[in-house]
C-alpha positions in Angstrom: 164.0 47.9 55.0 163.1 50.4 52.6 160.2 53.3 53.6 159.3 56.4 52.1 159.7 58.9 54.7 159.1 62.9 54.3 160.7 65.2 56.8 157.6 66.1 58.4 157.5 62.2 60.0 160.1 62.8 62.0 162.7 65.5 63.8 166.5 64.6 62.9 168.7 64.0 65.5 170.1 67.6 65.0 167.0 69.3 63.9 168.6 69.9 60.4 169.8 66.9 58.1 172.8 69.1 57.4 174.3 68.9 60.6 174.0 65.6 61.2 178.1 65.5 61.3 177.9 67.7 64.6 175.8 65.3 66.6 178.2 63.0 68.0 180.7 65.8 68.9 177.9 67.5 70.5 177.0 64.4 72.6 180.4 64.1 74.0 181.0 67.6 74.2 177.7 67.8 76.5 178.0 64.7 78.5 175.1 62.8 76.7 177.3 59.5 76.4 178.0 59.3 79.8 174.5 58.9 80.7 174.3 56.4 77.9 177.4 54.9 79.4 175.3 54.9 83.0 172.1 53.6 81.1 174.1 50.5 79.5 175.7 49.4 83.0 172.0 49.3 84.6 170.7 47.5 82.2 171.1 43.5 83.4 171.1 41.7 80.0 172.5 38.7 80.9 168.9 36.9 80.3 168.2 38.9 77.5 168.6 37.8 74.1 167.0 40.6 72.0 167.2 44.2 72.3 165.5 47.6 70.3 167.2 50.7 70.2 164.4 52.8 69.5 165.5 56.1 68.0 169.1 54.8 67.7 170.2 58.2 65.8 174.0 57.4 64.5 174.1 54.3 66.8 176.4 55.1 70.2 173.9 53.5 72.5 173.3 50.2 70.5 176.7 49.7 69.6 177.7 50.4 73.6 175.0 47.7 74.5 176.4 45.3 71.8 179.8 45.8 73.3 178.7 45.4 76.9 176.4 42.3 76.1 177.7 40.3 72.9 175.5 37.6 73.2 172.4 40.1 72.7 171.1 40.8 69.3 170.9 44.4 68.9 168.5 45.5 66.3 168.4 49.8 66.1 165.8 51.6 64.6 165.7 55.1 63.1 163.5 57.0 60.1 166.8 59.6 59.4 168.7 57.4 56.6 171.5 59.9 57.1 171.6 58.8 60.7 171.5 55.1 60.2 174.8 55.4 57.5 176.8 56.6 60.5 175.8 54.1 62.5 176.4 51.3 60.2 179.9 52.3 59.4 180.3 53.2 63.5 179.2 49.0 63.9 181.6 48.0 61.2 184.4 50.1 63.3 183.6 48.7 66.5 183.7 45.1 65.0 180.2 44.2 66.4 176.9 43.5 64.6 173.8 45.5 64.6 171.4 45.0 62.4 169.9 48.7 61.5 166.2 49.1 60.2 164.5 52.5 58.8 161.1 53.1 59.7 158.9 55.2 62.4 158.6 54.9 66.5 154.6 54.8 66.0 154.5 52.1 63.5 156.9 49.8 64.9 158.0 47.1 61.9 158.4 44.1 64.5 155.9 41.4 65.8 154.4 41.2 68.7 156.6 40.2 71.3 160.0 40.3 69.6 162.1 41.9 72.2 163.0 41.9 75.9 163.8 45.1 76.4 163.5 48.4 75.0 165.3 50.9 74.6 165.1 54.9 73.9 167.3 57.7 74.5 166.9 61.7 73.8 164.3 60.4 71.5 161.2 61.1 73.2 160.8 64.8 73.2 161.0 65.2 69.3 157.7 63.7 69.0 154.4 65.0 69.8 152.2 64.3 72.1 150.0 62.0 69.5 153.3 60.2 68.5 154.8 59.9 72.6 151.0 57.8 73.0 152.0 55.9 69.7 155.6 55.2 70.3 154.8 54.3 73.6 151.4 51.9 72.7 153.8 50.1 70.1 157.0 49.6 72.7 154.5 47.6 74.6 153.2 45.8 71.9 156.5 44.5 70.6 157.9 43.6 74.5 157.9 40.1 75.2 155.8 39.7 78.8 157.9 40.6 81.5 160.3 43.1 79.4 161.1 45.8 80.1 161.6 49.6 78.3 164.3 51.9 79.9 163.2 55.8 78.3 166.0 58.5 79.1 165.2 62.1 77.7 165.5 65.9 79.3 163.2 66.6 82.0 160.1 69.0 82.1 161.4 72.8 82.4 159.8 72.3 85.5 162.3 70.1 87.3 165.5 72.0 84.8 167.7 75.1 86.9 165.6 78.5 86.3 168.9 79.8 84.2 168.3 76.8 81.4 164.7 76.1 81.7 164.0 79.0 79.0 167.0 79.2 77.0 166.7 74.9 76.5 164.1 74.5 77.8 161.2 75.9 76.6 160.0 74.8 73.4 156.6 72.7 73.2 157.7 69.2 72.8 160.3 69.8 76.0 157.5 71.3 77.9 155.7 67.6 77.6 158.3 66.0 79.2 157.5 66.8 82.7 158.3 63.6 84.9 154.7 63.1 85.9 153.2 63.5 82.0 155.7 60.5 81.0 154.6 58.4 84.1 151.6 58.6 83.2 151.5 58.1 79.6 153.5 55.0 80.7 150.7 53.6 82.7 148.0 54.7 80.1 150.4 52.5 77.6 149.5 49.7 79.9 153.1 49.6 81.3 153.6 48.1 85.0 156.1 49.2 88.0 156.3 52.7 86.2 158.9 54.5 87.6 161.4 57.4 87.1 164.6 55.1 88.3 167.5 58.0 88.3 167.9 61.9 87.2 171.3 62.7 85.9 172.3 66.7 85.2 174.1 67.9 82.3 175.6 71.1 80.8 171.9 71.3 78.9 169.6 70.5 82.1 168.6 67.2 84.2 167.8 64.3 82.6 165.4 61.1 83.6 165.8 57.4 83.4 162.4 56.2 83.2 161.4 52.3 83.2 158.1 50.3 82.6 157.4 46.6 82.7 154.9 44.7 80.4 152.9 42.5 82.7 153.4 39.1 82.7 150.6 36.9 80.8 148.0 35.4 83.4 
């Protein structure tokens, strides 16, 4: 795919397009992987046959679920073309393949119904709170009845320890991530048996493991 995209869409996986190289250091460094690690052994592909990575940044969780479940095709999405190099050439080192799309969380490129399952990780709290309905309206739409979306970001400074909660913590787009504002936009998106399913802490603050189900057709 090929979309014009200006900066202002979207937030880069660092913040800044120029420190892209630092991300998956960071994520290591900071014990980010392990959670994806945790997300990937929870997840219960085996009748599963296509998955989104929504938000894939440079790739780790989709290449992790390709590596976990090779019979699923793994498609990873991303606007940051910077991003989406790294994780090609991290697919090609793995030896697994992924196919990698460019385009927006609100505007997802997919039909109705292409996927059965979902997922996002430390995606969700660089959008705003008109792009979190979005994102979350068009996950739905592009579930297949009966999938499933698994959503893992940073918690609401509300639920983080006092000493991070302003240092990390505090910015705007954090601040909508309390537990029962992403339950509830999960519901409002239509989603059934909402429910945060684990909290994990880090050196950066707890983190939540959210999933939703799109209801089976009557």
């Amino acid at each position: 795919m090929h979309v014009a995209h200006s900066h202002e869409d979207y937030i880069p996986a660092t913040g800044n397009p120029w420190t892209l190289a630092l991300y998956d250091p960071l994520n290591a460094l900071l014990g980010v992987n392990r959670v994806r690690r945790a997300i990937v052994e929870a997840a219960d592909l085996a009748a599963a046959r296509r998955v989104l990575d929504v938000g894939c940044g440079t790739g780790t969780l989709a290449v992790m679920l390709k590596r976990a479940w090779p019979h699923v095709d793994v498609t990873g999405l991303d606007p940051d073309p910077g991003a989406l190099g790294v994780a090609t050439r991290k697919a090609a080192r793995a030896g697994v393949t992924i196919r990698f799309d460019r385009g927006l969380a609100g505007a997802l490129p997919y039909p109705d119904g292409a996927f059965d399952r979902v997922f996002s990780s430390f995606m969700f709290h660089h959008l705003r709170s008109d792009q979190k309905r979005e994102m979350l309206r068009e996950v739905h739409r592009v579930l297949a009845p009966g999938g499933r979306l698994e959503l893992v970001d940073f918690a609401g400074p509300d639920e983080q320890p006092r000493l991070l909660r302003h240092l990390v913590h505090d910015h705007q787009l954090v601040r909508d991530n309390a537990a029962a504002d992403v339950l509830a936009r999960l519901r409002d998106a239509d989603f059934a048996d909402v429910r945060r399913h684990a909290q994990t802490s880090l050196l950066v603050g707890r983190v939540n493991h959210y999933r939703g189900t799109k209801k089976l057709e009557s």
